[in-house]
C-alpha positions as CSV (number, residue, x, y, z in Angstrom):
1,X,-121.9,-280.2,102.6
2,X,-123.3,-277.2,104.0
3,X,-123.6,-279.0,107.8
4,X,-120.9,-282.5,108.4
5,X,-124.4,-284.8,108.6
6,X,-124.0,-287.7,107.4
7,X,-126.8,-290.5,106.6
8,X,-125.1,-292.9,109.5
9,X,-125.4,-290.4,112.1
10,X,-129.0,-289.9,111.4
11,X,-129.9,-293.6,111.0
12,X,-128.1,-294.2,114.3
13,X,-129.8,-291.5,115.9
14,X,-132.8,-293.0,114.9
15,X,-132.1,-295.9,116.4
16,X,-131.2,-294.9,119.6
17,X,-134.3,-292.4,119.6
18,X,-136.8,-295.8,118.6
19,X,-138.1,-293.4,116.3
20,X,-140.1,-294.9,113.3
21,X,-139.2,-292.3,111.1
22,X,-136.5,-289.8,109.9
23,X,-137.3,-287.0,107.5
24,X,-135.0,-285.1,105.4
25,X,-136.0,-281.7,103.4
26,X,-134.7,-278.6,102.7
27,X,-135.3,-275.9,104.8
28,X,-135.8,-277.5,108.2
29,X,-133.2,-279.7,110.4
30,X,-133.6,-283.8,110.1
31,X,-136.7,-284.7,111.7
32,X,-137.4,-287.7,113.7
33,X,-141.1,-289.1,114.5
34,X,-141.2,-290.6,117.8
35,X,-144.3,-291.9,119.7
36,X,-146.3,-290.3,116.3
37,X,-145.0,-286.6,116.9
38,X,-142.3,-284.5,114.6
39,X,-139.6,-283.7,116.5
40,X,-136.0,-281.8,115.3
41,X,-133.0,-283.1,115.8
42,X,-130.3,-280.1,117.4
43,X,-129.1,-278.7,114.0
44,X,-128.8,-276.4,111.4
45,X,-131.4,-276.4,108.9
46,X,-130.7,-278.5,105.8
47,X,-129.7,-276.7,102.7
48,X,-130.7,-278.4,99.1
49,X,-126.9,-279.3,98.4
50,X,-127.2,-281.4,101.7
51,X,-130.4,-282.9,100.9
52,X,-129.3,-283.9,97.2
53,X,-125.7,-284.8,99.0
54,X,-127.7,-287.8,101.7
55,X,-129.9,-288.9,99.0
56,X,-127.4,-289.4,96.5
57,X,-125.0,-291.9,99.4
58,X,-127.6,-294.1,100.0
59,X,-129.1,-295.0,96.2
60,X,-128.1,-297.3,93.8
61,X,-127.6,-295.8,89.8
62,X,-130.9,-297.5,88.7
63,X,-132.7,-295.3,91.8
64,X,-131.1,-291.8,90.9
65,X,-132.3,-292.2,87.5
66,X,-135.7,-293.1,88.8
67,X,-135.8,-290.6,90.7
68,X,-134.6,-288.0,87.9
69,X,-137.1,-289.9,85.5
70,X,-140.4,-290.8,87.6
71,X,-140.0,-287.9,90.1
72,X,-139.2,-290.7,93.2
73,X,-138.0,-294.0,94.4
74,X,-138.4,-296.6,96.9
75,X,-136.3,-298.7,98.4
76,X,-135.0,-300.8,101.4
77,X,-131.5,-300.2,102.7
78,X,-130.2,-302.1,105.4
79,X,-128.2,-300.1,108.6
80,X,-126.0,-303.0,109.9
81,X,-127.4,-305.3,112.5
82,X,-129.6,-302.7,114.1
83,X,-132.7,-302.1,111.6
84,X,-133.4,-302.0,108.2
85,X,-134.9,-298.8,106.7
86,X,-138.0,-298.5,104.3
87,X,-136.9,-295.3,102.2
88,X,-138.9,-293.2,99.7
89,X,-136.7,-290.3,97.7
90,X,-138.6,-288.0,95.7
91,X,-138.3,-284.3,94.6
92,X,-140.5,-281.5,96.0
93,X,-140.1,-277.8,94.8
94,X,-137.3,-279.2,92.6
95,X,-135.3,-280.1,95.8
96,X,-135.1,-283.8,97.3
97,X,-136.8,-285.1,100.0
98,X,-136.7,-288.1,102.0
99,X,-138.4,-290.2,104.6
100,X,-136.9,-293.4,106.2
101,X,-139.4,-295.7,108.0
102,X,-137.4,-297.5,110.5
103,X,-138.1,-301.4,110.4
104,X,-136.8,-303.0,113.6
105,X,-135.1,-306.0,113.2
106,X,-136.9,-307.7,115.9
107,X,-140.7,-309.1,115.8
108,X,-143.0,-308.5,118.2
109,X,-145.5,-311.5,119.5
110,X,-149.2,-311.2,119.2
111,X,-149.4,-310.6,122.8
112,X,-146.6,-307.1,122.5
113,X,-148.9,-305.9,119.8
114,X,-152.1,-306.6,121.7
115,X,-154.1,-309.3,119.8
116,X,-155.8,-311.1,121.2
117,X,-155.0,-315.2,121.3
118,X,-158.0,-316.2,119.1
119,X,-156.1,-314.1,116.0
120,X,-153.5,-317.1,115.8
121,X,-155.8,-319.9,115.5
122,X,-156.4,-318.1,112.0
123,X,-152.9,-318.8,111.3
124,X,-153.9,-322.7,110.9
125,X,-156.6,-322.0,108.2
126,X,-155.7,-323.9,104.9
127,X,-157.0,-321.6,103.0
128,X,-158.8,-318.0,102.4
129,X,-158.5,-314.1,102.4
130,X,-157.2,-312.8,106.2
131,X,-156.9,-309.2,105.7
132,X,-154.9,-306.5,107.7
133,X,-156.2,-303.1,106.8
134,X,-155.7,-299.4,108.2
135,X,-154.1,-295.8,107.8
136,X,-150.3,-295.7,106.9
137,X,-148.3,-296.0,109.7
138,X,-150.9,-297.9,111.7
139,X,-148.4,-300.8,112.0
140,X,-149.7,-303.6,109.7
141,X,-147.1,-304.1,108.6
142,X,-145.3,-305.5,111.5
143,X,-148.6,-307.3,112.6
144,X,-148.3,-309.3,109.4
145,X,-144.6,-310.2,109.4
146,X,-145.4,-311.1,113.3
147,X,-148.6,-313.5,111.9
148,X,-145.5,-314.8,109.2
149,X,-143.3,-315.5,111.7
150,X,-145.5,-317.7,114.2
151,X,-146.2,-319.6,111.1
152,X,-142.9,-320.3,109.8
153,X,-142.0,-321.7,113.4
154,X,-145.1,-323.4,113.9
155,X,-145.9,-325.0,110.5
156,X,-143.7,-327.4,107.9
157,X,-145.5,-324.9,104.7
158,X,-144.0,-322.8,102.0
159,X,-144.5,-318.8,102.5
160,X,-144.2,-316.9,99.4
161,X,-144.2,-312.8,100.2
162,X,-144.6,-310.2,97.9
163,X,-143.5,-307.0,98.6
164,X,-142.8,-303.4,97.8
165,X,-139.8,-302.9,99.0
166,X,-139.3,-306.5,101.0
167,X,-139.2,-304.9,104.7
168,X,-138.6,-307.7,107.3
169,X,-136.4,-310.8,106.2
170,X,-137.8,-314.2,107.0
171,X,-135.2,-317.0,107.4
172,X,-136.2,-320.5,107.2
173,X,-137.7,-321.6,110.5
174,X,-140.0,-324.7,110.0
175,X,-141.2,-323.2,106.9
176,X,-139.9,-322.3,103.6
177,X,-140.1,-318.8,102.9
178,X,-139.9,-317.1,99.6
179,X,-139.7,-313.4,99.5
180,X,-140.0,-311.7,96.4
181,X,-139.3,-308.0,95.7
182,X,-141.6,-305.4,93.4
183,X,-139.1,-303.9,90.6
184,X,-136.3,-306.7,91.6
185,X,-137.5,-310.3,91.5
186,X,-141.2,-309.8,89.2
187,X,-142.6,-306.5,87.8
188,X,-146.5,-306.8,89.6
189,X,-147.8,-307.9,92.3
190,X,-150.4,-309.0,90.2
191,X,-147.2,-311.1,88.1
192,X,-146.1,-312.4,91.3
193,X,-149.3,-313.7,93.0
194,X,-150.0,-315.9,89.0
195,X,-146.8,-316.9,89.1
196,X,-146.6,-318.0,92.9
197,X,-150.0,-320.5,92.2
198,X,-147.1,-322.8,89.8
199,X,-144.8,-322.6,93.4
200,X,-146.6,-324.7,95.6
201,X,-147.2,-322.1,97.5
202,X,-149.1,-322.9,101.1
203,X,-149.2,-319.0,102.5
204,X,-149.2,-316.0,100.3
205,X,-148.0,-313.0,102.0
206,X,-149.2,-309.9,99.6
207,X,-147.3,-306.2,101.1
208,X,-150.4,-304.1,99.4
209,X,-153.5,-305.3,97.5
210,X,-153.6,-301.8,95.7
211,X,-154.9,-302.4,92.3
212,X,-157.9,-304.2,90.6
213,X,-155.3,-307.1,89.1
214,X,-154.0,-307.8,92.4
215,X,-157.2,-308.2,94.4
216,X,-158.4,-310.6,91.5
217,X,-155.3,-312.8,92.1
218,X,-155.5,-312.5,95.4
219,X,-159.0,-313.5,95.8
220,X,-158.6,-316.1,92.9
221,X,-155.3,-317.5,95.2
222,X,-157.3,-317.8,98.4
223,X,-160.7,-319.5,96.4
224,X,-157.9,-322.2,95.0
225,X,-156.7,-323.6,98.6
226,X,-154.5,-321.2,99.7
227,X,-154.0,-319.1,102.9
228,X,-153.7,-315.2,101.8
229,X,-152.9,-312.3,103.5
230,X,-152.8,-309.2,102.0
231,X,-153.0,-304.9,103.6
232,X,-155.6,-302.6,102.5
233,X,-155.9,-298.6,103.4
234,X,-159.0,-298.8,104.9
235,X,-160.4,-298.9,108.3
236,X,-162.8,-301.7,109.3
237,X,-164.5,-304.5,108.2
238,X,-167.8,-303.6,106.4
239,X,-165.6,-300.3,104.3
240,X,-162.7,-302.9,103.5
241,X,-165.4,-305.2,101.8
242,X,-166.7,-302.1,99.8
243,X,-163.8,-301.3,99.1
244,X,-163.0,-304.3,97.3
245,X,-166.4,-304.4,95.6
246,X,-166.1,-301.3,94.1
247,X,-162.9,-301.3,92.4
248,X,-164.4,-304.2,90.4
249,X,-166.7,-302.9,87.2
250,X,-170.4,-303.2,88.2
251,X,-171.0,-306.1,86.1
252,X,-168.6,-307.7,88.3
253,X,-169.4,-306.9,91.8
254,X,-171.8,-309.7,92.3
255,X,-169.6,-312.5,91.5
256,X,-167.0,-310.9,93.6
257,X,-169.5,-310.5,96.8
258,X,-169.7,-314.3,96.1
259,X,-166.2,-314.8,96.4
260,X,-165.4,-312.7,99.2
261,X,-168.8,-314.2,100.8
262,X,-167.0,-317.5,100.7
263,X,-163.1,-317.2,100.7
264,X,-163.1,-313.9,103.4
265,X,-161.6,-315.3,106.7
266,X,-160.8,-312.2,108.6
267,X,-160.5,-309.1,108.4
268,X,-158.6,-307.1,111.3
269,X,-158.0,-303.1,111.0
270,X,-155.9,-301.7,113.2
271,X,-154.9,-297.8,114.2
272,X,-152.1,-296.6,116.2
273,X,-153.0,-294.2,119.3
274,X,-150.3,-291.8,121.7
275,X,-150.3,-293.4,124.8
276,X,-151.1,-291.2,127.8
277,X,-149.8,-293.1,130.8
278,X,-146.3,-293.5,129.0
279,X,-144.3,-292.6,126.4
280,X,-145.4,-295.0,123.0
281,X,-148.2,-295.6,121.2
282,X,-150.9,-298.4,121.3
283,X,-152.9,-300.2,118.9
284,X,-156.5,-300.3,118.7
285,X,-158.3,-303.1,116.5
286,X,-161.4,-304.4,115.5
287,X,-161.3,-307.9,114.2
288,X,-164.1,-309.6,111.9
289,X,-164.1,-313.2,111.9
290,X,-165.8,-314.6,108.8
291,X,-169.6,-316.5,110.4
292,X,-172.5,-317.5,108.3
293,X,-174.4,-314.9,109.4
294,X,-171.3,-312.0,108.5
295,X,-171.1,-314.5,105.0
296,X,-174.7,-313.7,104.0
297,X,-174.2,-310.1,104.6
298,X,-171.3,-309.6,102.0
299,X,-173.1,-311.8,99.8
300,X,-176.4,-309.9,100.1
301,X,-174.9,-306.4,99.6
302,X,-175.6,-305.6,102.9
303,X,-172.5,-304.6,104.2
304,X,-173.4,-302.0,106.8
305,X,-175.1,-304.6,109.1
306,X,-171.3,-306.4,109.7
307,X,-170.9,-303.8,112.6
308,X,-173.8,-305.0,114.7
309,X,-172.4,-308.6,113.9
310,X,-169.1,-307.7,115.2
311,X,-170.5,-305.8,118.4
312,X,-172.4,-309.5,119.3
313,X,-169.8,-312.0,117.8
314,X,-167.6,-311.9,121.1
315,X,-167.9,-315.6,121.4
316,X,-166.1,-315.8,118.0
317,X,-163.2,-314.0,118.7
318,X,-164.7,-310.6,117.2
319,X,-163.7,-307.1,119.0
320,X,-165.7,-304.2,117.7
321,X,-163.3,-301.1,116.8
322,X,-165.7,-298.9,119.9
323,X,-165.2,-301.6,121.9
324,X,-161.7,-302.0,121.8
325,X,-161.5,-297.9,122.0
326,X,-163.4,-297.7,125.3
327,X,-161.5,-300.6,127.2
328,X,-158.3,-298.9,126.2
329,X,-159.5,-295.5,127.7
330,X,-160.9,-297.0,130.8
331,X,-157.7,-298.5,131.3
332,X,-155.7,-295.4,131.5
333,X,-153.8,-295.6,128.2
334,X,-155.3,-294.0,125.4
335,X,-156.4,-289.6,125.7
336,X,-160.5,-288.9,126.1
337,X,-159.6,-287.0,122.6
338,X,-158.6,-290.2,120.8
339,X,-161.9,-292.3,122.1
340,X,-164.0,-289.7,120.5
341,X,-162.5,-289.2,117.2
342,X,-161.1,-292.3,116.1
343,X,-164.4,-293.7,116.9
344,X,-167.0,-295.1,114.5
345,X,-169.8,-294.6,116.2
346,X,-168.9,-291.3,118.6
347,X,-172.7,-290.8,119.8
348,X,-173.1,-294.4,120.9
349,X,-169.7,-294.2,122.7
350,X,-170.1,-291.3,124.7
351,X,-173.2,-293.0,125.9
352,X,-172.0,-296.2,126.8
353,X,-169.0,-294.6,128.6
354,X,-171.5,-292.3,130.8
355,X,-173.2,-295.2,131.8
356,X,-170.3,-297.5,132.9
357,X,-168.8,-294.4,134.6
358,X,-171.7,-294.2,136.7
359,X,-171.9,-298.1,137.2
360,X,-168.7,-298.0,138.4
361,X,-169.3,-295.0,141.1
């Protein structure tokens, strides 16, 4: 190698930086995201020899050939008893690339990740859709493995999880816990969800609801007596139910609104904000809880009214995403810059923080 990197030295330093992730490309030094910024570690810039050279110690055969066949791979790789990494190799300009998510080895409680206490009587449900949606790297991941965890010490059920890679292990607390790996254990998550129904299965864990298939088994798992949590790439409530409706074919939507009408539970979308009054980031949420009045909506094609639901369902555990937003600002943590653009509803904000600003003189 052109510079004496090696892949422990970087995942260490990762470690010790509480950076969530580590880049690797030609060109440019390592990079490590801390508290959501880019940052270069103190070295030369990588060359494509030592790219190739750090890819090629930390994959199996079966990946380098993926990656030689399919352009990429994804994996999880474990670093000792420190973290375990989420990787994704792939090539770029005919050179290889990589970014390590870091996946701390320790699970953070409701209460670190800022949920509030009604979230975890949704973990005593026996059955239904609880959804965690938002942009990559918004952390729903670790809210759901968190949500897992209080449930495999609190109840005597059996947790299947399906995921792509498997990111954090689950040892058997009060519960049983299955985990089954994409590629490893069952080819689909799709596969996985059929096949879990013949488990007697009590939770469903499902890492990414990401194609038509999977949404049908997920929706059919939680309509059958089942608690299921699944992720989605969208942010809030009333989009995450479109977005579900639409990926069915039109002759289907209908009986889907139905479903969802009736199995939806919650759906809680999260986004990940710099902090201002100290280094780290915060989350910002906005949590549905499933009423009759939110059920009618879905089922009605009337999505876009589930906001004004959320803004006046306090007394059910709801937080609008605004909401959430402004209490975070007043409170010192989050920049004026992020309550404005992460908003839903900018106008109405702006408003509503001009008025309690001048209550409060």
């Amino acid at each position: 190698m052109s510079t004496d990197i090696n892949m422990n030295d970087l995942l260490q330093v990762t470690v010790n930086e509480g950076s969530s992730d580590l880049h690797i490309r030609v060109g440019v030094p390592p990079m490590l995201r801390i508290h959501g910024s880019l940052t270069p570690l103190d070295s030369p810039p990588l060359t494509a020899e030592d790219t190739e050279t750090l890819a090629r110690s930390i994959m199996a055969e079966d990946k380098q050939q993926e990656v030689e066949q399919c352009g990429g791979a994804d994996f999880s790789l474990p670093f000792g008893d420190l973290a375990r990494f989420r990787v994704s190799v792939f090539k770029e300009r005919g050179n290889y690339g990589i970014v390590l998510r870091q996946i701390p080895n320790k699970l953070l409680t409701l209460e670190q990740i800022g949920l509030p206490e009604q979230v975890k009587e949704l973990l005593f449900k026996p059955r239904g859709l609880i959804l965690v949606t938002g942009p990559t790297g918004s952390g729903k991941t670790t809210t759901l493995a968190s949500m897992i965890d209080i449930i495999n010490q609190e109840r005597d059920v059996h947790i299947i999880t399906v995921e792509d890679p498997i990111e954090y292990y689950h040892p058997h607390k009060k519960s049983v816990v299955t985990q089954r790996e994409i590629g490893h254990d069952v080819p689909t998550f799709a596969e996985a969800i059929r096949r879990a129904l013949r488990q007697d299965p009590d939770v469903i864990f499902v890492g990414e609801m990401r194609d038509l298939e999977t949404m049908q088994a997920a929706i059919t798992a939680a309509e059958t007596g089942h608690l299921v949590f699944a992720t989605l790439h969208t942010t809030g409530a009333s989009a995450t139910v479109d977005r579900i409706v639409d990926a069915f074919p039109i002759d289907q939507q209908e009986q889907v609104r139905t479903q969802l009408s009736v199995g939806l539970v919650a759906v809680i979308s999260q986004l990940l904000l710099a902090r201002v009054d100290k280094p780290g980031r915060v989350a910002a949420f906005e949590i549905m809880i499933s009423t009759p009045s939110i059920r009618s909506r879905i089922r009605d094609n009337k999505t876009f009214q589930i906001n004004s639901d959320i803004q006046t369902g306090a007394k059910y555990g709801m937080i609008s995403l605004d909401s959430h937003l402004m209490s975070l600002y007043l409170g010192g943590l989050i920049s004026y810059d992020d309550l404005v653009t992460k908003s839903q509803d900018p106008d109405t904000l702006v408003q509503k923080l001009k008025e309690e600003l001048q209550t409060r003189r």
